[in-house]
C-alpha positions as CSV (number, residue, x, y, z in Angstrom):
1,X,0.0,0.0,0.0
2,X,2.8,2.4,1.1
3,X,4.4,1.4,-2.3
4,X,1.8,2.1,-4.3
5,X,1.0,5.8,-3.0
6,X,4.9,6.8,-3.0
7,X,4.3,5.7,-7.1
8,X,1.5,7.2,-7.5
9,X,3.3,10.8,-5.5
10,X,5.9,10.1,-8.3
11,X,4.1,10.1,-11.3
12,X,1.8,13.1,-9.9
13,X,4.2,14.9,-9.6
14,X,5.5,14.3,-13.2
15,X,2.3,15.2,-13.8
16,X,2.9,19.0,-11.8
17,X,5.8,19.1,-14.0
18,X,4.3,18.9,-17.5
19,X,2.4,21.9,-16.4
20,X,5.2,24.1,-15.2
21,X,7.6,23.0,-18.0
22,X,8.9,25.1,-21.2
23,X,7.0,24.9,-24.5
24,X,10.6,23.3,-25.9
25,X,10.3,19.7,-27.0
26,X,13.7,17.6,-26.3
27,X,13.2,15.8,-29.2
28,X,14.5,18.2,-32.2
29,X,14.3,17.2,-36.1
30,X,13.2,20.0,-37.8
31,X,13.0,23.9,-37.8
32,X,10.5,26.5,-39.0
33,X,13.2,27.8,-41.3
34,X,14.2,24.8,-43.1
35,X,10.3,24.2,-43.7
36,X,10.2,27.0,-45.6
37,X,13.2,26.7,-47.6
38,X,12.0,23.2,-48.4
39,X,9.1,24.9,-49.5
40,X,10.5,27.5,-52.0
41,X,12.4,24.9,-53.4
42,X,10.3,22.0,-53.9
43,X,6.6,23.1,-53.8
44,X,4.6,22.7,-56.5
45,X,2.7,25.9,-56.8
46,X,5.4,28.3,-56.0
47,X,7.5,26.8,-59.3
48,X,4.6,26.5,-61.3
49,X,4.2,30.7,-60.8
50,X,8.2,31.0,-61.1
51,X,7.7,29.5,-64.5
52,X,5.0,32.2,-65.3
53,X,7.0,34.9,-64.0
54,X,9.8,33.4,-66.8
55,X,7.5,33.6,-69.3
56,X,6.2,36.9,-69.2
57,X,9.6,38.4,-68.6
58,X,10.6,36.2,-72.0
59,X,7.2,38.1,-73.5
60,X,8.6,41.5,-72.4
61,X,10.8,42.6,-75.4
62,X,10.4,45.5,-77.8
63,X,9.2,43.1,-80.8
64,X,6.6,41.4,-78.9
65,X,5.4,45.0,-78.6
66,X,5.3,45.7,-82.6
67,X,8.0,48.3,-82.4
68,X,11.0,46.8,-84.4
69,X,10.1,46.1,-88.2
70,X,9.6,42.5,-89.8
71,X,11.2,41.0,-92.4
72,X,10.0,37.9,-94.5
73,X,11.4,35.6,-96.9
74,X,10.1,33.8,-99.4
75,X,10.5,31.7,-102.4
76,X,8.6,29.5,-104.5
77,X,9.1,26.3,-107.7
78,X,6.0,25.4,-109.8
79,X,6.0,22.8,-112.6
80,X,2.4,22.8,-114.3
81,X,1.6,20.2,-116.8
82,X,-1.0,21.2,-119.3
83,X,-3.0,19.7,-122.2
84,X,-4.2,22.5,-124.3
85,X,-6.3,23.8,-127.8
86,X,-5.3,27.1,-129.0
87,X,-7.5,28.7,-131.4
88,X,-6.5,32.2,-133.0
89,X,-8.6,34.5,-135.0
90,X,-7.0,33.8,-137.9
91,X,-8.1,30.3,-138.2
92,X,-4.5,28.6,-137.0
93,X,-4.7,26.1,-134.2
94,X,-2.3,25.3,-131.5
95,X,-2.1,21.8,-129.5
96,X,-0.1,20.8,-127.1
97,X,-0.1,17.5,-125.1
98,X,2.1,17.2,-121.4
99,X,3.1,20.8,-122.2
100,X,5.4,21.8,-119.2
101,X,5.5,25.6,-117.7
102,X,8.0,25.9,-115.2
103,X,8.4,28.9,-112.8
104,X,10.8,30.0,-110.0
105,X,10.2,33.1,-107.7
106,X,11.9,34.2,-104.4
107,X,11.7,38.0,-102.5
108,X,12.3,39.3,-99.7
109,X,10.5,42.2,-97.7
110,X,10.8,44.5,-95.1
111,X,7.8,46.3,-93.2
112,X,8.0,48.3,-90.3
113,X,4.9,50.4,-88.5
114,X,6.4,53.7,-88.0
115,X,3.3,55.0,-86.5
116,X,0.1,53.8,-85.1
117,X,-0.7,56.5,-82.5
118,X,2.0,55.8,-79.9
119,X,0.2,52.2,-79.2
120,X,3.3,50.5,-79.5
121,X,4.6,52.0,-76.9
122,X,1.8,51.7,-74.4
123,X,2.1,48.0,-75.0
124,X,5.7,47.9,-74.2
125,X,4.4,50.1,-71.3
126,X,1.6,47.0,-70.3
127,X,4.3,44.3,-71.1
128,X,6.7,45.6,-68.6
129,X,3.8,45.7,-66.1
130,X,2.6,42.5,-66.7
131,X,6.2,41.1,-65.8
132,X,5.7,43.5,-62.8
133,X,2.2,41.5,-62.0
134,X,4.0,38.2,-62.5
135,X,6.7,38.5,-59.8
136,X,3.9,40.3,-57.5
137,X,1.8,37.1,-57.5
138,X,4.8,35.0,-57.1
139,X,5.6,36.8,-54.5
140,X,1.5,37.1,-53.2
141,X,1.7,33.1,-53.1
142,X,5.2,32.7,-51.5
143,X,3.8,34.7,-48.8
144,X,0.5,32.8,-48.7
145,X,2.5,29.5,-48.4
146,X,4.8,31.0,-45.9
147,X,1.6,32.3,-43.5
148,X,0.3,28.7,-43.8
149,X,3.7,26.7,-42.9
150,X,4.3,29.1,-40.1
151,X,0.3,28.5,-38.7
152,X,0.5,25.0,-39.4
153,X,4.1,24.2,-38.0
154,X,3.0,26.7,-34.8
155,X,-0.4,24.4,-34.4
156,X,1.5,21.1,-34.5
157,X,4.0,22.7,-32.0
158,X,0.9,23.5,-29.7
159,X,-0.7,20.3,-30.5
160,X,2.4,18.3,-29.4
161,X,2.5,19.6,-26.2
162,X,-0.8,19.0,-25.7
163,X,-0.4,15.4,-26.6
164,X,2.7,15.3,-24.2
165,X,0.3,17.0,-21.1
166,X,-2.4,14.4,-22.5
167,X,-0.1,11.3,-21.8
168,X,1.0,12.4,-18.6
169,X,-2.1,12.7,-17.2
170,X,-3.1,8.8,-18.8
171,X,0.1,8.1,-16.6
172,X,-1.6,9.2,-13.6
173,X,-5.0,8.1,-14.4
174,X,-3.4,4.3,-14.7
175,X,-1.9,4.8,-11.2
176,X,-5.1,5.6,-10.1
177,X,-6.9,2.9,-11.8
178,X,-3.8,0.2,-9.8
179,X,-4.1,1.9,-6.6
180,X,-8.0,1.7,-6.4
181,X,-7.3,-2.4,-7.6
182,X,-5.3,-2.8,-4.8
183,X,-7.1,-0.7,-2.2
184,X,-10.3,-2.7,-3.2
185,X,-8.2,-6.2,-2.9
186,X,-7.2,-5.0,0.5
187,X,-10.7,-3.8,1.3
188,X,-9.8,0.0,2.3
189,X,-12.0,1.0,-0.6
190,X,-15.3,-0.2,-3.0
191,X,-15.8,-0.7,-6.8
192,X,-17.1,2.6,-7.2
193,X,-13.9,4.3,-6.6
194,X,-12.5,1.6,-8.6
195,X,-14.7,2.1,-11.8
196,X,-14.6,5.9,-11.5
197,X,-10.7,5.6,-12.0
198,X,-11.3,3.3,-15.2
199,X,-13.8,5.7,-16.7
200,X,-10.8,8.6,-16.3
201,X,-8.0,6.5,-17.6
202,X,-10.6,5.5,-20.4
203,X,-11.2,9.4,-21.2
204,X,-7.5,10.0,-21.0
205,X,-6.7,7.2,-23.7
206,X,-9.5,8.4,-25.8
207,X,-8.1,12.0,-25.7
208,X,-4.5,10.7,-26.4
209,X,-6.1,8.9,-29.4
210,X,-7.6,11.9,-30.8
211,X,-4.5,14.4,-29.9
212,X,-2.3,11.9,-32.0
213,X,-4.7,11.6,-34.9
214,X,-4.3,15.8,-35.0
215,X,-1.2,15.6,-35.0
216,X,-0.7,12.9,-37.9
217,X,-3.3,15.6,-39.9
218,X,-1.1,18.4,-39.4
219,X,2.1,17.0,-40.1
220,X,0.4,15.7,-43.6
221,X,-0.8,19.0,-44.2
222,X,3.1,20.5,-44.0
223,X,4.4,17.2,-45.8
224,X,2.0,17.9,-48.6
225,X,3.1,21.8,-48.9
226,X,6.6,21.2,-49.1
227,X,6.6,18.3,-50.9
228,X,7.7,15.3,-49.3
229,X,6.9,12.0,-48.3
230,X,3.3,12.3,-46.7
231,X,4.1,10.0,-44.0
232,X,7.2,11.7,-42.4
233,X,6.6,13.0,-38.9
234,X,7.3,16.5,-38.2
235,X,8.7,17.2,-34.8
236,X,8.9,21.2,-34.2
237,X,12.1,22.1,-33.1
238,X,11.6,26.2,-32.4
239,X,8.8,27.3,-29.9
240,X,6.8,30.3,-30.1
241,X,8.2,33.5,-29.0
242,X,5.6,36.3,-29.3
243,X,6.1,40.1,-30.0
244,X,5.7,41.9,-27.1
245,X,5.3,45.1,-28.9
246,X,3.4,46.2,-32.5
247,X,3.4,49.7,-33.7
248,X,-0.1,49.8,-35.8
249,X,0.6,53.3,-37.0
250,X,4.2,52.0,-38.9
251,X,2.3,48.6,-39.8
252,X,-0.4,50.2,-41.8
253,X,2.1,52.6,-43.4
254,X,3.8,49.2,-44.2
255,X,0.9,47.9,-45.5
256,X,0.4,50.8,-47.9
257,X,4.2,50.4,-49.8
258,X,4.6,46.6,-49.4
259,X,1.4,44.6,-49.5
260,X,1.2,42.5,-52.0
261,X,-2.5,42.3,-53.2
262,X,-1.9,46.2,-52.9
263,X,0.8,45.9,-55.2
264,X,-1.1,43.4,-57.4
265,X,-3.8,45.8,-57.8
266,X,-1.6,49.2,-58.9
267,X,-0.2,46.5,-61.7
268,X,-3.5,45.9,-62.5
269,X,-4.6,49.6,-63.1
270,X,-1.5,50.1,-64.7
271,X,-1.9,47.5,-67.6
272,X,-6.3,49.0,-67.5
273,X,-4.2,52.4,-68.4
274,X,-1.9,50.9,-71.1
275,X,-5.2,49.0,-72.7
276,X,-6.7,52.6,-73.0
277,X,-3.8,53.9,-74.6
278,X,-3.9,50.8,-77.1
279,X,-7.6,51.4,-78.1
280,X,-7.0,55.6,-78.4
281,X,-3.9,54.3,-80.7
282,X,-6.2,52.3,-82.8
283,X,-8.3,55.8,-84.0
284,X,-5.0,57.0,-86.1
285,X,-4.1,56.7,-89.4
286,X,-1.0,53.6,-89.5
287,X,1.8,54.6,-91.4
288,X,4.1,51.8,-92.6
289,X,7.2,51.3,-94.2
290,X,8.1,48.7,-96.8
291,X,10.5,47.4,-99.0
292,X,10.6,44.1,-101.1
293,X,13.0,42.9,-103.7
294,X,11.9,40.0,-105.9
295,X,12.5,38.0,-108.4
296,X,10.9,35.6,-111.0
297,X,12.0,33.5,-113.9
298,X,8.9,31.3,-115.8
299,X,9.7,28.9,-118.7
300,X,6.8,28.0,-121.1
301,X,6.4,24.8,-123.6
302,X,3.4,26.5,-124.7
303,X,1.5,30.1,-124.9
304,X,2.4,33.7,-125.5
305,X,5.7,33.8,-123.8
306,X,8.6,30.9,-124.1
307,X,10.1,32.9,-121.3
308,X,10.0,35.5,-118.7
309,X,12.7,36.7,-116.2
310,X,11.8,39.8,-113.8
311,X,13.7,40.8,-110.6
312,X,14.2,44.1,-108.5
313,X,13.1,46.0,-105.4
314,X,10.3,47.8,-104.9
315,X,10.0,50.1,-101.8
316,X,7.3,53.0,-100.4
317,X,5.2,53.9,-97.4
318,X,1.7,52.7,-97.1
319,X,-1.1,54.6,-94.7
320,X,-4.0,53.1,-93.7
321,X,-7.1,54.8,-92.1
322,X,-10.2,53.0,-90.9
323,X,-12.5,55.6,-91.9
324,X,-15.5,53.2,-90.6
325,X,-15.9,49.8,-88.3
326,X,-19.6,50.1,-86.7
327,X,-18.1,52.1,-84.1
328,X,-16.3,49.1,-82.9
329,X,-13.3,50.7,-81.9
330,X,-15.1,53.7,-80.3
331,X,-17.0,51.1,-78.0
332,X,-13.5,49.5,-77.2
333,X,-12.1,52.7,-76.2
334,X,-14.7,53.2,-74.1
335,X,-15.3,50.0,-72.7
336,X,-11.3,50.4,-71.7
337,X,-11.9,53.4,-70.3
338,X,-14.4,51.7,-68.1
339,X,-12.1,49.0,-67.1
340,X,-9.7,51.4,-66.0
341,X,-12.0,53.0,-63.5
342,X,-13.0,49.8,-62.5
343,X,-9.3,49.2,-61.6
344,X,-9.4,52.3,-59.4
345,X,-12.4,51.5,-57.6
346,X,-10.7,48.4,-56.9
347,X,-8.1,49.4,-55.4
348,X,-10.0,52.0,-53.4
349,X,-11.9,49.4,-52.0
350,X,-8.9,47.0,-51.3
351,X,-6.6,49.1,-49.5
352,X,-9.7,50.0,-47.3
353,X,-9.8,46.4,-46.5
354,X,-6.5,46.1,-46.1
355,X,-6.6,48.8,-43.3
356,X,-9.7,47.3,-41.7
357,X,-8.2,44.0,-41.8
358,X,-4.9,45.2,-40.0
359,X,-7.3,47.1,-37.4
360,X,-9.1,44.2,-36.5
361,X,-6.0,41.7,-36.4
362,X,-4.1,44.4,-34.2
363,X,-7.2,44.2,-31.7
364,X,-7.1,40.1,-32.0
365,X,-3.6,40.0,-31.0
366,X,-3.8,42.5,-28.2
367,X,-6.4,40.6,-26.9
368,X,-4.7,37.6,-27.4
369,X,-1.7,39.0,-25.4
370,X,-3.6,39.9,-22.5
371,X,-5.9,36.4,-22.8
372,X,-1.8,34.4,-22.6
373,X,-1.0,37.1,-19.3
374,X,-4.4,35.7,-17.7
375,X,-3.7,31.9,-18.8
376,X,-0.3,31.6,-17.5
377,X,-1.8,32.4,-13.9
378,X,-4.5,29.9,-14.8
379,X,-1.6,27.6,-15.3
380,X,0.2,29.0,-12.0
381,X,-2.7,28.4,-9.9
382,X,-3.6,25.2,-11.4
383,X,0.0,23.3,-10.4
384,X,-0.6,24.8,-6.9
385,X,-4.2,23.4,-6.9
386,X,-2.5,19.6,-8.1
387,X,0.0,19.8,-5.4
388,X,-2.0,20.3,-2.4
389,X,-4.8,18.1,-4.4
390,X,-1.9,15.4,-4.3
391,X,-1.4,15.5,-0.8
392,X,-5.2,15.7,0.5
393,X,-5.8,12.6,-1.6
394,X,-3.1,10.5,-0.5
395,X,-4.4,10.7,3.1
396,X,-8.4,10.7,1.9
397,X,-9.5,14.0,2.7
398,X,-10.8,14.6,-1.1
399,X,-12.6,11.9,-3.4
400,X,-12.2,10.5,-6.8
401,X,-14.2,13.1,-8.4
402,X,-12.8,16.0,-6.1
403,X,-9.3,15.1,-7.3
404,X,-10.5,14.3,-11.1
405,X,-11.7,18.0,-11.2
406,X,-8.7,19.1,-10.1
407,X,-6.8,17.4,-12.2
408,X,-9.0,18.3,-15.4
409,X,-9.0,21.9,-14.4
410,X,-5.2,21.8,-14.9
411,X,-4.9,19.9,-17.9
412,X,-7.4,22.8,-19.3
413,X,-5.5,25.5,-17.8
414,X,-2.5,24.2,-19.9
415,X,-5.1,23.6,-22.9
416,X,-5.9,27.7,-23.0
417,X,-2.4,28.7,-22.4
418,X,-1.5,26.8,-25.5
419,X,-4.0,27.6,-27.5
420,X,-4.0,32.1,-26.6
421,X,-0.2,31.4,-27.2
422,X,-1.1,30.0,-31.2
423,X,-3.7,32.8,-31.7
424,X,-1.6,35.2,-31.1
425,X,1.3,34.1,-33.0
426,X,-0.9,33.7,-35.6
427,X,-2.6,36.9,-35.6
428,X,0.8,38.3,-35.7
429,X,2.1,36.1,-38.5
430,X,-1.3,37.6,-40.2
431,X,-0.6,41.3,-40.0
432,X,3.1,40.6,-40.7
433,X,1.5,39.0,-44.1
434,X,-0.7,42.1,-44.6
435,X,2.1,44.2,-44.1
436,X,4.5,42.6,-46.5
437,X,7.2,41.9,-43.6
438,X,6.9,38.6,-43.0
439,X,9.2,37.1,-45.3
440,X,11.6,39.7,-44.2
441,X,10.9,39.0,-40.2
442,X,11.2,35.4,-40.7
């Protein structure tokens, strides 16, 4: 009996220490930093819009925007075989069976547009800021991906150390459930006390069962972001150190130079001006230059001509004027012009959320700040509440249920304190996001 109540003092007061101990796991495999270089290497997403980004810096060149001129070669061999009647007015007849004409040509040509009302040059303008628009959503996603590694790898940090408070407290329930066995084979207690402590160690198992299924999810989730083997399990290694301090006046300025959906959106208005300037282009007369030199040689077996040979350059300028289309490009120009407003009110009504969004995360986290503050005296007051629990039970001044409150009220102390530590980490990983400092602050 005195055996069993010095193990179960020993294991209590492992359980006192799970409460009162650092967030730090022992175990250490991998870090919050390495997740996300494993990520910007090897996810799927992030390379697809690195490709994209490729491509429309490869689309950004002065031809693509119809400024240089274009030059064309061409050449040509025809062998026609003919069966023919010639009849001429003055009665004579001409036949000819398998009569061959054979002919050769070949040119070359030059044309450049030399004007088309400055359209050229507003889309090199709108290729240039669609390269921009590129590398700003490769740069909106990196973030995204980063925010959700961070969250994630934070959650599973939280989670683990709620699975490790979880087990300790099976641990104790166990003892329980040996100490009532013995006590009831000895006769210094009942059945009731006995099944009591089985119910409790039951719960504890279940919850154990559930904490490690969460877990198994999380660690999926980071496996399938950065590309790995899906069944590798993620140990964090870092733990969560919160800002103690946030300046909301500096984080919305922030927010205004760097945020990427900001910076998306001024692309985006951008090209909507460059499209207007296109379609005002498209209302002036289109001057081009040209030049060609050609030549042509034909050999006949029958007709006018036995032979024919032709060659020289021909040059000039050529303007062209649509003087009607239905009003087609009218309506485009206006319809662009549309768009482009569009853009603004857009972004109007984006950096408004943006601002709102910042004002309401800022409150979050402050709140979450003061909620930790409040938990970690939860937690305080909870280990006291086990330890003199611990003693009053080992000589019977408290019951089963007494002492199973107790012990519950600690594990959910611990429970909060974990879980006002994540939401304000992640609050702050959100307006870091919003911003566009959190690459650069982690």
């Amino acid at each position: 009996m005195q055996r069993a109540s010095q193990k179960f003092k020993i294991l209590f007061l492992a359980l006192v220490n799970v409460f009162t101990a650092n967030l730090t796991f022992a175990q250490e495999e991998i870090s919050l930093q390495e997740l996300i270089g494993r990520a910007l290497e090897q996810n799927y997403q992030i390379q697809i819009y690195r490709n994209q980004a490729e491509a429309a810096a490869n689309s950004n060149t002065i031809g693509n925007a119809g400024i240089l001129p274009t030059i064309d070669l061409t050449g040509e061999a025809r062998n026609e075989i003919n069966n023919s009647r010639q009849q001429f007015l003055t009665g004579e007849t001409q036949n000819a069976n398998n009569a061959q004409n054979t002919s050769l040509a070949g040119g070359i040509g030059a044309r450049w547009i030399v004007f088309d009302g400055l359209a050229m040059f507003a889309r090199k303008n709108q290729l240039e800021d669609l390269e921009l628009l590129s590398q700003a959503d490769k740069r909106f996603y990196i973030e995204q991906t980063v925010a959700d590694i961070s969250r994630i790898y934070y959650q599973l940090l939280q989670e683990s150390q709620l699975l490790n408070a979880y087990r300790k407290s099976l641990e104790v329930s166990q003892t329980r459930v040996k100490f009532e066995r013995r006590a009831v084979d000895v006769g210094s207690s009942d059945m009731l006390d006995l099944q009591l402590a089985l119910v409790d160690r039951n719960t504890d198992s279940s919850l154990v069962l559930q904490q490690e299924a969460q877990i198994q999810e999380l660690s999926i989730s980071l496996n399938r972001i950065i590309n790995q083997n899906l069944t590798n399990r993620i140990i964090p290694t870092d733990s969560i150190q919160l800002k103690k301090e946030f300046n909301l006046v500096s984080t919305l300025q922030s927010a205004k130079e760097n945020n990427a959906q900001l910076n998306q959106q001024q692309l985006n208005e951008l090209i909507a001006l460059s499209e207007t300037k296109i379609r005002s282009g498209e209302l002036f007369p289109e001057i081009e230059l040209f030049g060609n030199y050609s030549y042509n040689r034909q050999q006949n077996e029958v007709g006018f001509l036995s032979s024919r040979r032709s060659y020289g350059p021909d040059f000039g300028v050529r303007v062209r004027f649509n003087l009607f289309s239905g009003g087609q490009k009218q309506i485009a120009k206006q319809n662009a012009a549309i768009a482009l407003e569009n853009e603004n009110l857009l972004y109007d009504d984006l950096e408004r959320e943006v601002e709102a969004s910042i004002r309401i995360a800022y409150l979050r986290w402050s709140n979450s700040l003061k909620q930790v503050s409040l938990e970690e005296e939860s937690v305080n007051a909870a280990v006291q509440a086990l330890e003199i629990a611990a003693k009053q039970y080992e000589i019977g001044e408290i019951t089963n249920i007494d002492f199973r409150l107790i012990q519950l009220n600690a594990i959910n102390a611990r429970t909060r304190l974990l879980e006002a530590q994540y939401l304000a980490k992640s609050r702050e990983i959100e307006m870091l996001r919003m911003s566009g400092r959190l690459l650069q602050d982690l």
